[in-house]
N, C-alpha and C positions, 0 to 999 in steps of 0.2 A: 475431457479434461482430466489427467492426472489428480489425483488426490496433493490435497497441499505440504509441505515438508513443515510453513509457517506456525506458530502459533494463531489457532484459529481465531476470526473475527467475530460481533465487532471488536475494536481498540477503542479506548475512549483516552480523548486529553484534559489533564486537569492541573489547576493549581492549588500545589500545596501555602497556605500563608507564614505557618510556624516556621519552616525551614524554606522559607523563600526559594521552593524547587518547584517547576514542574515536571508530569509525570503521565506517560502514553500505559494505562492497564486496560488487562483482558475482562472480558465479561464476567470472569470467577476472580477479577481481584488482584493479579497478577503484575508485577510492576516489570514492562519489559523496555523502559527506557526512562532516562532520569535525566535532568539538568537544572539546573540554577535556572533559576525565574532573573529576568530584570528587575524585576518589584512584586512583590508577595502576592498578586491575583493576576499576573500576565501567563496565559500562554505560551509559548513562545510558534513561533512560527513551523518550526524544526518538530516540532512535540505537534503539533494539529496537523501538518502532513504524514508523519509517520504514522499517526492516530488513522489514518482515511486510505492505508498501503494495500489494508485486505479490500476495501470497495473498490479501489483503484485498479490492482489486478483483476479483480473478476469481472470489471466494468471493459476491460481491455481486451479480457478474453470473450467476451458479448462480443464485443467490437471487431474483431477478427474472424467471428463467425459468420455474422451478418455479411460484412466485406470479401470472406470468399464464396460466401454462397451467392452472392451478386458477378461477380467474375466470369466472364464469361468463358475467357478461357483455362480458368482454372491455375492462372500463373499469380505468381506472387506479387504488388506493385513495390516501390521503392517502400512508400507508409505502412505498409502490412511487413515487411522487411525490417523497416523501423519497429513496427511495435513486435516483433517476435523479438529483436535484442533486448528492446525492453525489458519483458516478459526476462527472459533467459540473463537477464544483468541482475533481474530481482528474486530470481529462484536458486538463480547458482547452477544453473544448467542451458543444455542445448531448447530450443521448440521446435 
């Protein structure tokens, strides 16, 4: 697997209450996405997926490995197809 381009993981999500924002930061602190809260302790939905982007690719890229080393013939199916765009819609590149 290529080294990542991302800010690396984890992401954590959290709500600000002073400024009614929530907020996806890096493990050093880092604020790499911002939005208005609903109500000053809400998540929002948008901020706990972004927050789970780094688990979710590396969990994908497991997921691809396992699947072609089961393969028997070593071809690609439709799902492995799908999750290489994936992959490649989230990195900004080819897989």
């Amino acid at each position: 697997m290529n080294k990542p381009k991302h800010t690396p993981g984890p992401w954590t999500a959290k709500a600000y209450s002073r400024t009614n924002k929530c907020f996806v930061a890096t493990s050093t602190g880092e604020i790499i996405f911002e939005q208005l809260a609903r109500s000053t302790e809400t998540i929002s939905p948008d901020a706990r997926l972004i927050a789970s982007a780094p688990e979710l690719l590396e969990a994908l890229h497991g997921l691809i490995d396992f699947a072609e080393a089961l393969a028997a013939d070593g071809g690609r199916s439709a799902d492995l197809r799908e999750a290489y765009n994936a992959i490649a819609k989230a990195t900004g590149g080819a897989e």
